[in-house]
N, C-alpha and C positions, 0 to 999 in steps of 0.2 A: 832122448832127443838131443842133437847136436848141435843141430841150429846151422846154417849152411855160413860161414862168415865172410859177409857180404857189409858193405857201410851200406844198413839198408833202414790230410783233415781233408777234409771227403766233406763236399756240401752235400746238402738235401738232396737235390738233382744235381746230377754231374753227365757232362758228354764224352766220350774220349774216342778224339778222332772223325773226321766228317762223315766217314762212314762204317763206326766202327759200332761199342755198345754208347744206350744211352739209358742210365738208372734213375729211378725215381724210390722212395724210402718209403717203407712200409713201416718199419718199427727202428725206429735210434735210439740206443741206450748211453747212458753218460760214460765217458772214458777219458781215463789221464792223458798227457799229450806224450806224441811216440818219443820212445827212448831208441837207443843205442849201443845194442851187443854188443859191436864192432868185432873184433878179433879175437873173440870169444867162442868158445861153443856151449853158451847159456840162455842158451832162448827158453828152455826150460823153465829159469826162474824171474826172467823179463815179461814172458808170456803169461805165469802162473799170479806172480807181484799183479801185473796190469789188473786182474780179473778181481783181487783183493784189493786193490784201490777203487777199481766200478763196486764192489759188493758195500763199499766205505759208504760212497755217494749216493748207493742205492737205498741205506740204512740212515740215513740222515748225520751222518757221522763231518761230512764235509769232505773235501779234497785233498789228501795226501800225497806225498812219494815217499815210497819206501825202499828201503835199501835191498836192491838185490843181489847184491856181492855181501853182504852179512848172511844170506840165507846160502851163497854158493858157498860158501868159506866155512861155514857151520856143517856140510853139507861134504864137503872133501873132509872134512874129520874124521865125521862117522862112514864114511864110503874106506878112510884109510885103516879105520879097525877092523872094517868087515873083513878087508882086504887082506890084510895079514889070517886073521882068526882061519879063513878059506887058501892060506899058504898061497896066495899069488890066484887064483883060481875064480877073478871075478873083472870083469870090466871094470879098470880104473882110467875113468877118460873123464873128460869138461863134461857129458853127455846127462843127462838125467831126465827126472819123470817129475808131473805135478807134484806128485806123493812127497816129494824132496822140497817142496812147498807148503803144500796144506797139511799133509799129515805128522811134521815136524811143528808146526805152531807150540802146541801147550809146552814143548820140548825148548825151543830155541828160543821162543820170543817173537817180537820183529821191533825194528829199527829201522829208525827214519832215515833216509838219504844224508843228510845233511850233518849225520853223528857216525854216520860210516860208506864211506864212498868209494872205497876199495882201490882208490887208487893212489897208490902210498911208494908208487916207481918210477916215479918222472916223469909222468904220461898225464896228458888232457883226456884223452881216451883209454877203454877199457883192451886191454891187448896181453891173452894168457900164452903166446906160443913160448914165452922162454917158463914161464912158472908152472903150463903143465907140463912140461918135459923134465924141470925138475924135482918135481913131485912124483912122478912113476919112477923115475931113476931111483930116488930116495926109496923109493917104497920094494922095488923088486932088489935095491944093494940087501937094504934089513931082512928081506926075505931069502934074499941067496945067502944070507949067511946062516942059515938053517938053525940057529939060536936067537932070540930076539933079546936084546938087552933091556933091561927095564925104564931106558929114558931116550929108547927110538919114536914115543908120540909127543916129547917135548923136544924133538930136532923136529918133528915132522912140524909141530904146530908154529914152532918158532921161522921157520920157513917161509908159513903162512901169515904170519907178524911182518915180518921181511916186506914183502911185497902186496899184502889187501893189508896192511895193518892192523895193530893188536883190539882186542872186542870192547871196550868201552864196558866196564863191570855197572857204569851207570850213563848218563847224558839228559841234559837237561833240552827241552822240548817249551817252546812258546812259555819259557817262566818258569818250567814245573820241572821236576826232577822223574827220572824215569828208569827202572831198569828193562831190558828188553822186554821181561814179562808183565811186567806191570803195565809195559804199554801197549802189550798185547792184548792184554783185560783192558785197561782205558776204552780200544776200539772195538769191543767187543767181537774178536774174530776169534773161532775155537774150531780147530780141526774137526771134531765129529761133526758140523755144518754139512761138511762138504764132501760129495760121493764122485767114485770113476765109473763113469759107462763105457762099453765096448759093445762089440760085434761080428761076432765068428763062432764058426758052426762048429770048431774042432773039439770045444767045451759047451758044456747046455747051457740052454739058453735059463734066464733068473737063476741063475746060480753066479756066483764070485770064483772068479781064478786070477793070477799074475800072468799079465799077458807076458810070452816068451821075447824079450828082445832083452839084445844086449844092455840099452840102459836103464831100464827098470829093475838095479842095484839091489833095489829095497824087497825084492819079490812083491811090490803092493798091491792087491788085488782089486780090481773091476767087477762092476755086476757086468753080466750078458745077457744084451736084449737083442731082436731080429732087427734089425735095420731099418725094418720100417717103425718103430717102434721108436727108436736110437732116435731116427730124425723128427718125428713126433715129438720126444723131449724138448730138443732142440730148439725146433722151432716154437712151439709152449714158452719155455726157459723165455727167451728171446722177445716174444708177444706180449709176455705177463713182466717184462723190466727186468732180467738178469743178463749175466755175461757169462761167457764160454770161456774156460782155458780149454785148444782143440790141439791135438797134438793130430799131425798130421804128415802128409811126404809130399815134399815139393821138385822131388828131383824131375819129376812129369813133364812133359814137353806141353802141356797143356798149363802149367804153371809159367806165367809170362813174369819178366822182372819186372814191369811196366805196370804190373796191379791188378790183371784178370787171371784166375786160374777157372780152368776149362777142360773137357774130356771130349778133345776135339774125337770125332768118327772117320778117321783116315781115309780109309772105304767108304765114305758115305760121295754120292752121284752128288749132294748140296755142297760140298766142299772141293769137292772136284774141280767146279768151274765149268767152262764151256769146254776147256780140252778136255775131254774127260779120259780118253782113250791114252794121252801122253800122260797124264796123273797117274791110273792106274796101274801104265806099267814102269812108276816107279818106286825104286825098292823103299823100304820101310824107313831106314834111316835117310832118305831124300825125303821123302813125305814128311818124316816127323819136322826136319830141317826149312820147308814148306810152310807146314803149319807155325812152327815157331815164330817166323815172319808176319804171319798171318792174324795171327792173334792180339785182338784191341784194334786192327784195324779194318778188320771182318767183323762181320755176326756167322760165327760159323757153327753147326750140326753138332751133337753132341750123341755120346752112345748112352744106350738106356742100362743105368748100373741094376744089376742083381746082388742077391745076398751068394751065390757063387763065383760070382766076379770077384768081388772084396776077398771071400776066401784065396782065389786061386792067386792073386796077387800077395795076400801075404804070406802063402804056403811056396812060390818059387820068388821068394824077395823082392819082388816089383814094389812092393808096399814096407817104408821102412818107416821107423822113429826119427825120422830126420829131423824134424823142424815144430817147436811149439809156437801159436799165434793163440789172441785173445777172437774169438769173435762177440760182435757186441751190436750188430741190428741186420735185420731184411731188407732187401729192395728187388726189384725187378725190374728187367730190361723193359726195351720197345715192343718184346712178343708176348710179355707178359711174364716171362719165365724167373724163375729166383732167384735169387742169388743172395750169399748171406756175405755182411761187412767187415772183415776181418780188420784187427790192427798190427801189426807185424815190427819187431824191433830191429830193423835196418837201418833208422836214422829218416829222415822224411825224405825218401829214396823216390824214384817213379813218378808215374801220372798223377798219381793221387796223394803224395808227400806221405809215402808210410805204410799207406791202406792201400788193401784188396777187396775185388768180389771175388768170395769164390761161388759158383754155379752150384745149383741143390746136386748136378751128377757128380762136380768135383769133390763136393762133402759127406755126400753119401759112397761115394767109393774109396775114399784115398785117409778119412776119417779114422785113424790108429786108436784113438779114446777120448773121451772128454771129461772135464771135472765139471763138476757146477754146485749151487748150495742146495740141499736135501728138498727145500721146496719149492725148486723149478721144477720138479718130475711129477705130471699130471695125475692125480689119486691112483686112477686104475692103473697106471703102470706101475708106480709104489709099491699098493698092493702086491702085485706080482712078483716084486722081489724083497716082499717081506720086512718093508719099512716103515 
């Protein structure tokens, strides 16, 4: 996930627009307050962090911020050994997966905000366009020189010192002295918690594979459940007090900047309007251009997602690893319909200063994977995959 870089609190009931949607909260779960990718493409680890500060609150641990540029920064290390060991032969970009998250914990540690902040380059805000470019430059010069010297990962790391600044071998915390991992066991948070679900027919289903995209680096593997199943989690997860890291694709015309994402029905006679006959015959990109408009200040028609749908969009690229969000409660509209709360690290952007709904069709199609802790997944789905 890249995170689209965009400088991008949601009451109980919220309206948007005199006649657009109107939510009322089925389940709210506790959530840190929105941060600030900015000119990053690390939603990956703003999205992923979020969901380990709700797991904090959820465990009685209290309210934290944690450093998410300590876990990016940890995180271009080992992406920069793979990268060599695979002679150039792997996505080296901002982009990554929960995995690069939770399944690093026992490995890296974590660290508070406040003992690493990553911003160590003159900057009030987070902005990597000069330091990942010169971070691949560095990495593809050592690799074209078709011999590696033995002190190309202390330029590389020294780089990384440069500009998020050097790791803190310790840091003291509210009085107490800590090293990363020490204060990884203080909070009691341990990667084997916490699993990836997915959702695609090209692998069977309760079985684990690495879903195929460019930034799942780490090969990390997913269980695969049928969709309806995936959402069932979901929704459980969400019901019974947890929170989602969802990695998902926002590039959709149904993804509004404004804080609704939706799958509008282009061709549907209800979105139409009363011209219906001027609507239909126009071409795809006016319609989708239409609906853009449209959306948050309509209630408009949505299509009914399939488990062929979700495939066919990931098998001709419609469906990509763009973007991670935390989701963390349910609500539904005026017609009843669902829609889950997402939190989004844009900055308190939009209608909603940060937050989105997305609609059950938006989640259930456009849905790339989710992480969450081992027991938000309802017994008999467990079961099935052998947990």
């Amino acid at each position: 996930m890249k995170g689209f870089i965009i400088i991008a609190w949601l009451t109980a009931v919220a309206t948007f627009a005199q006649s657009g949607y109107e939510f009322s909260v089925i389940r709210e779960n506790p959530i840190t307050a929105v941060k600030n990718q900015a000119s990053t493409g690390t939603c990956w680890s703003f999205s992923g962090v979020g969901m380990l500060e709700s797991e904090l609150i959820r465990m009685g641990k209290g309210e934290f911020d944690l450093s998410e540029m300590y876990i990016v920064r940890r995180n271009y290390e080992d992406k920069a050994q793979k990268y060599a060991r695979l002679h150039g032969s792997l996505n080296f970009a901002a982009g990554g997966s929960f995995a690069d998250v939770v399944e690093t914990l026992d490995t890296f540690g974590i660290i508070p905000e406040g003992a690493y902040s990553g911003l160590n380059y003159g900057s009030e805000r987070h902005d990597h366009g000069e330091l990942d470019k010169v971070l691949k430059g560095y990495m593809d010069g050592i690799i074209g020189a078709r011999s590696l010297s033995p002190v190309w990962y202390e330029g590389f790391s020294s780089v990384l010192d440069t500009y998020l600044g050097s790791v803190p071998e310790t840091f003291t915390y509210e009085g107490k002295e800590y090293t990363p991992h020490s204060f990884a066991e203080s909070l009691g948070l341990r990667q084997d918690d916490y699993i990836s679900l997915t959702s695609f027919t090209h692998h069977p289903f309760y079985k684990s594979f690495a879903i195929e995209v460019p930034d799942n680096w780490r090969w990390a593997p997913s269980y695969n459940l049928p969709v309806d199943e995936l959402m069932e989690v979901m929704e459980y997860a969400i019901l019974n007090g947890y929170t989602i890291a969802w990695a998902s694709d926002v590039s959709e015309t149904g993804f509004s900047r404004d804080g609704i994402a939706i799958v509008p029905d282009e061709l549907s006679t209800e979105n139409a309007g009363s011209d219906e006959a001027r609507w239909l015959g126009l071409s795809s990109r006016e319609r989708d251009a239409s609906l853009r408009a449209r959306i948050g200040n309509e209630v408009l028609a949505e299509k009914q997602i399939t488990q062929e749908m979700r495939q066919s969009a990931f098998d001709n690229y419609a469906t990509t690893d763009d973007h991670g969000m935390q989701i963390y409660g349910i609500s539904k509209d005026q017609r009843g319909k669902k829609f889950y709360m997402v939190k989004n690290s844009w900055g308190e952007t939009g209608s909603y200063k940060g937050h989105w709904y997305a609609s059950d069709s938006f989640v259930r199609y456009k849905t790339l994977s989710i992480v969450l802790h081992k027991d938000a997944i309802p017994t008999g789905i467990a079961q099935k995959l052998g947990l």
